[in-house]
Backbone bond lengths (Angstrom), bond angles and torsions (degrees), N, CA, C in turn:
res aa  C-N    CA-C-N  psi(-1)  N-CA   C-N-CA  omega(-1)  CA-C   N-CA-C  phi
1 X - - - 1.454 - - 1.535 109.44 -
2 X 1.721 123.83 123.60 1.622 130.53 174.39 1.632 92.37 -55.08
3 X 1.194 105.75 127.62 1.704 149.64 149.33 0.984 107.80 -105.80
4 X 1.359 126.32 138.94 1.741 142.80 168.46 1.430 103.08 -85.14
5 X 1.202 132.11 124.24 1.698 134.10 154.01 1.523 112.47 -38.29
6 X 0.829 103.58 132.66 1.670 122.63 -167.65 1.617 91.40 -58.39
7 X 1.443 102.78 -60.35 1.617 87.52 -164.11 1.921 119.51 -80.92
8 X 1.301 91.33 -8.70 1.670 92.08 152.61 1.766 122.70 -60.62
9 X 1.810 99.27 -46.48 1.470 95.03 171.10 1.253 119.70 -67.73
10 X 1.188 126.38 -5.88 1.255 120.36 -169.85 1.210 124.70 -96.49
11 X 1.728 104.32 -20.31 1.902 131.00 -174.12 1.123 97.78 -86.20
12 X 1.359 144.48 -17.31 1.783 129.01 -135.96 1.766 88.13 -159.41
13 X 1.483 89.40 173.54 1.714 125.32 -165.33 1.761 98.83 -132.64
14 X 0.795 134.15 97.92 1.260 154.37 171.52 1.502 108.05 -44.81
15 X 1.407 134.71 94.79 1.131 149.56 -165.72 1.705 117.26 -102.95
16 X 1.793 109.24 -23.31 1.640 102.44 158.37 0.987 85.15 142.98
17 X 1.454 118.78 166.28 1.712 128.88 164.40 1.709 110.05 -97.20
18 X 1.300 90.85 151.12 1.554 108.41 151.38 1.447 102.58 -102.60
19 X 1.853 90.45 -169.95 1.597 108.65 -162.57 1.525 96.45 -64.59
20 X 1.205 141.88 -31.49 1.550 128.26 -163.96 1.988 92.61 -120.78
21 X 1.235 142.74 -41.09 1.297 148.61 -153.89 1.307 95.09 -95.36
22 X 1.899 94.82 148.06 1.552 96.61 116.20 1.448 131.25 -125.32
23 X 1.410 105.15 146.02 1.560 118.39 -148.52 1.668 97.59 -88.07
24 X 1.417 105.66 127.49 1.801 101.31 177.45 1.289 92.55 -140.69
25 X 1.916 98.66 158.93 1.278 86.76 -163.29 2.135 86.99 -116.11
26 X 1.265 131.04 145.29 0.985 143.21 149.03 1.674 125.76 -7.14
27 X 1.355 112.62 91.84 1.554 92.30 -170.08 1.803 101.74 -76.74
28 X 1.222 115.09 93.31 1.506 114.04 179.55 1.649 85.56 -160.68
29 X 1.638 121.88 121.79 1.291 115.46 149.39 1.323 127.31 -95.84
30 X 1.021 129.26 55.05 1.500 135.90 -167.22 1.680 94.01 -119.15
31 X 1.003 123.75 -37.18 1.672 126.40 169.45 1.680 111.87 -135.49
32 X 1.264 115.06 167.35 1.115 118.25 -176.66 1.489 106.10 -96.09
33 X 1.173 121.62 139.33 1.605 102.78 -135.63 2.097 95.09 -164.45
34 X 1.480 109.75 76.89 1.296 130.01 172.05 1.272 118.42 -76.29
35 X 1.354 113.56 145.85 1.102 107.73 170.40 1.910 113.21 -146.25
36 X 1.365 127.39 140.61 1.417 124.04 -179.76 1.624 90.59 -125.18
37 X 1.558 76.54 146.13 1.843 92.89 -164.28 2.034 87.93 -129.51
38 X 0.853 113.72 101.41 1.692 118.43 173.52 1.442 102.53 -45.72
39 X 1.268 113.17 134.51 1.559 119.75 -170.20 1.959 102.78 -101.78
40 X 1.547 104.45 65.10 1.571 116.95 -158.70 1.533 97.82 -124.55
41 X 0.928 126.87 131.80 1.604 110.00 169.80 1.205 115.74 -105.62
42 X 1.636 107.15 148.68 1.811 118.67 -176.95 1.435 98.78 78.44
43 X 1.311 136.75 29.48 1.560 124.92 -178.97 1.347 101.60 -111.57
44 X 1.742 106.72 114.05 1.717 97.48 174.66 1.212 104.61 -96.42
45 X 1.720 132.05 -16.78 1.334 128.54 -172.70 1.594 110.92 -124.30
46 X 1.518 99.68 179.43 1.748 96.49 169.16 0.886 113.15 -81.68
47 X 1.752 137.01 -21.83 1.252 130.31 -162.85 1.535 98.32 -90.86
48 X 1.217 120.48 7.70 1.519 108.61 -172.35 1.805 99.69 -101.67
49 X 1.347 102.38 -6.73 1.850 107.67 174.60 1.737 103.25 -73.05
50 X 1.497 100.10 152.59 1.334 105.44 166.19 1.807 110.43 -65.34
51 X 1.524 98.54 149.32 1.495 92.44 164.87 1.584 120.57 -27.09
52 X 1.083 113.52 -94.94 1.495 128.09 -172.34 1.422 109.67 -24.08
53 X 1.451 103.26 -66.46 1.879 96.83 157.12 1.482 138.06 -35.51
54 X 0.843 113.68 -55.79 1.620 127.57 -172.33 1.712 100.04 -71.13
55 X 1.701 113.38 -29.89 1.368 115.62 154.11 1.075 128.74 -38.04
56 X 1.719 102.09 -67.61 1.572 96.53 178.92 1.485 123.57 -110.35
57 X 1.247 113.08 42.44 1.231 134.50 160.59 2.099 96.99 -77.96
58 X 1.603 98.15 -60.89 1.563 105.75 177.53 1.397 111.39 -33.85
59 X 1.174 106.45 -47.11 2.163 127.14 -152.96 1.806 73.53 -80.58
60 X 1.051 123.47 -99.73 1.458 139.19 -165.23 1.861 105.69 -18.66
61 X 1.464 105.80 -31.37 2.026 103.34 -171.90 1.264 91.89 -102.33
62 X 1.301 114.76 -29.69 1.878 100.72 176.81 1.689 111.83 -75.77
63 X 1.201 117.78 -9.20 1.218 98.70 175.36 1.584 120.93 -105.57
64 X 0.811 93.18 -11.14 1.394 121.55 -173.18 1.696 97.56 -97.98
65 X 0.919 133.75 4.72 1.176 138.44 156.69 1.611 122.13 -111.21
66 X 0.875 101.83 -32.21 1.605 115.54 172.54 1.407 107.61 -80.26
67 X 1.053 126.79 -21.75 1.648 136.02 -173.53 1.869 91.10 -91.85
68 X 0.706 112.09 -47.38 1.646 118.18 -152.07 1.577 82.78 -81.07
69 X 1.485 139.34 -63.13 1.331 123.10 147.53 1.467 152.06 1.59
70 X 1.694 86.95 -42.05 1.718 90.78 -166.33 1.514 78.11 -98.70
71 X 1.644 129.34 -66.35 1.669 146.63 180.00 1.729 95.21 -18.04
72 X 1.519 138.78 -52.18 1.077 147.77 -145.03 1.110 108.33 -98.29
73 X 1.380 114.00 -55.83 1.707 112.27 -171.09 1.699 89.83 100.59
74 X 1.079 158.56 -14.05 1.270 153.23 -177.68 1.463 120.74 -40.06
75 X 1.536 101.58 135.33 1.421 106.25 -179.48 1.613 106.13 -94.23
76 X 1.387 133.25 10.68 1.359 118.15 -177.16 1.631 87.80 -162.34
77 X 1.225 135.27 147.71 1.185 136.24 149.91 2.165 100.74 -103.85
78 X 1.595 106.28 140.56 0.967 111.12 167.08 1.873 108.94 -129.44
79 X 1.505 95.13 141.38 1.623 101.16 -170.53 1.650 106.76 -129.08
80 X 1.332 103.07 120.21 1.112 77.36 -175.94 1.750 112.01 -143.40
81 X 1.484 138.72 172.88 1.207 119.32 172.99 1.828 120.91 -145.93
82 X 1.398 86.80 62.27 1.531 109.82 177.17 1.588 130.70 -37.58
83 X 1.993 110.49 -72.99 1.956 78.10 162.68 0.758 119.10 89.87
84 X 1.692 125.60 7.05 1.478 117.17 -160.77 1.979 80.36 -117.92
85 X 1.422 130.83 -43.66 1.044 126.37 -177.47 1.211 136.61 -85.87
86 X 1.918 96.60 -23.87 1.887 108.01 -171.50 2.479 71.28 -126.27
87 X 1.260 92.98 118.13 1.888 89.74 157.78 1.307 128.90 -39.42
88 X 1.869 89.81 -58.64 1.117 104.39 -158.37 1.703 123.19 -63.46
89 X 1.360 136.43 156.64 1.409 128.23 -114.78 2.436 71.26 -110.20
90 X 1.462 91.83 111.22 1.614 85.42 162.70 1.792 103.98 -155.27
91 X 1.214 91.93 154.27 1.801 106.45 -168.20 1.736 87.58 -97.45
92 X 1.586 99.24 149.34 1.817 107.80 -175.19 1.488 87.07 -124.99
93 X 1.557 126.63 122.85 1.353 145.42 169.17 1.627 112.05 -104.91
94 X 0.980 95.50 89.46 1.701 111.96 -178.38 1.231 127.39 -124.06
95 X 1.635 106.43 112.29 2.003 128.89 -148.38 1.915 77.17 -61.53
96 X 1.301 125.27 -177.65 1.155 137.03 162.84 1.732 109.70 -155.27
97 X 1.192 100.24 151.40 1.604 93.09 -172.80 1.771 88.30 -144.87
98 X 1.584 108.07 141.18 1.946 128.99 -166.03 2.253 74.42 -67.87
99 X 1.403 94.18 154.13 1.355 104.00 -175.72 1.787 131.79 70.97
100 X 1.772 108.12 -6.12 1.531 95.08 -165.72 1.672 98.48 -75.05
101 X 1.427 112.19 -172.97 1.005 122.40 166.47 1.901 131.00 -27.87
102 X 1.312 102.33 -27.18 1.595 103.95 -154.29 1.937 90.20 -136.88
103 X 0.896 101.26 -0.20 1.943 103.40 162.76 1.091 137.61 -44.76
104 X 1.604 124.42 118.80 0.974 136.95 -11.80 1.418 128.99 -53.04
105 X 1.631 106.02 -39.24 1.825 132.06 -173.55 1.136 90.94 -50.63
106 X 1.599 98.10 166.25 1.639 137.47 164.36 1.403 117.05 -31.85
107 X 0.884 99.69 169.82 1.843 101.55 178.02 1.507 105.17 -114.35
108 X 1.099 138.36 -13.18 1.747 141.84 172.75 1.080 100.09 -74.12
109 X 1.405 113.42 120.48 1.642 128.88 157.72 1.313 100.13 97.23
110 X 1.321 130.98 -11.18 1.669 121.85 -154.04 1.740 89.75 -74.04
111 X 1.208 143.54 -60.21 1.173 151.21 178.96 1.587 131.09 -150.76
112 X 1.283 135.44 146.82 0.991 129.08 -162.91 1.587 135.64 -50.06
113 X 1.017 150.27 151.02 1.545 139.25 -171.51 1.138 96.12 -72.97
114 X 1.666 106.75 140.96 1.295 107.93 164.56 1.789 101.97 -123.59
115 X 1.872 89.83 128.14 1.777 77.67 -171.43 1.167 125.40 -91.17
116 X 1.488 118.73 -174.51 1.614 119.80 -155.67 2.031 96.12 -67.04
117 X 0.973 140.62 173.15 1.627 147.50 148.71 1.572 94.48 -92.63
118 X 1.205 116.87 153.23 1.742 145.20 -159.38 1.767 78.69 -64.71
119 X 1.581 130.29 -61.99 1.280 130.33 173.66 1.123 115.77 -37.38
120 X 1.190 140.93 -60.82 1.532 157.15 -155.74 1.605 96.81 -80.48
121 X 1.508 125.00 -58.59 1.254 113.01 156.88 1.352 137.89 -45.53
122 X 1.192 136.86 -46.76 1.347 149.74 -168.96 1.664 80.85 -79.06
123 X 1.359 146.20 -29.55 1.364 133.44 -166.75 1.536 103.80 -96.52
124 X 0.982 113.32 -36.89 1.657 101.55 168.53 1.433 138.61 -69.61
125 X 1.543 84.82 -47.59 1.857 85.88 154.71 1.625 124.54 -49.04
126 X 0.995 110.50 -30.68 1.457 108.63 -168.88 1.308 99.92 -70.24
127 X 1.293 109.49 -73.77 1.690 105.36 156.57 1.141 158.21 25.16
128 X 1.407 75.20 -73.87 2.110 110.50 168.77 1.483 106.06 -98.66
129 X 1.163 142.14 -29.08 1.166 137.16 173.05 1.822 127.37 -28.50
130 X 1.554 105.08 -48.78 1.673 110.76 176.17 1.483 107.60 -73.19
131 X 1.645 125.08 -18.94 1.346 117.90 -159.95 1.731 93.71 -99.28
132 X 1.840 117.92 -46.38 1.099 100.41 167.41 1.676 142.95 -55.35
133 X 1.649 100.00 -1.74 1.636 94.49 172.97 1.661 110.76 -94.17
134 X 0.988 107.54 -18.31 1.472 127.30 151.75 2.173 116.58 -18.42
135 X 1.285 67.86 -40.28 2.065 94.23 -156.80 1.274 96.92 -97.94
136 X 1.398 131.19 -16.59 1.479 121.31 -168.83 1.564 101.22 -79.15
């Protein structure tokens, strides 16, 4: 039975599922900062998804990246599926903009999260709302 990693529940705001995810969003407002977590259990990689899955895992981050793109204004989308801290198998969709905080480099470790305000939340979701039905 899919369980969420504790410290996934603990980083993120739960924004809804699509057909294979669930979609959370990053409690850090310093970037726009998605995340789809395959609702599969025991999966540390992509290659461990069935075909069809790992399909629309592809369909589900490309759009959801291209959406989060246009929604953002972003000069770089970065995707990525690291694994080294949470196992469990999840892709990190993070808008990037030339100049933010962590430019060109990574966004891990560069500086501390700063989280969304109850405002800033209730405004992003909204946001994401037309792109996450997108994903269902």
């Amino acid at each position: 039975m899919f369980q969420l990693h504790e410290r996934l529940a603990a980083d993120t705001h739960k924004l809804g599922v699509s057909r294979l995810c669930d979609v959370l969003l990053m409690n850090d407002s310093t970037w726009p900062w998605v995340i789809l977590v395959p609702r599969v259990s025991g999966i540390r990689e992509i290659f461990e998804l069935q075909v069809e899955q790992q399909q629309r895992l592809l369909f589900e981050s490309s759009a959801l990246s291209e959406g989060m793109m246009e929604l953002f204004s972003g000069d770089k989308m970065n995707v990525a599926a690291l694994g080294n801290m949470v196992p469990q198998l999840h892709l990190h969709h993070i808008v990037r903009y030339q100049g933010d905080p962590a430019w060109p480099g990574p966004v891990w470790g560069k500086q501390p999260p700063v989280p969304y305000t109850d405002d800033q939340l209730v405004n992003v979701k909204a946001k994401l709302q037309s792109l996450l039905k997108q994903l269902a």
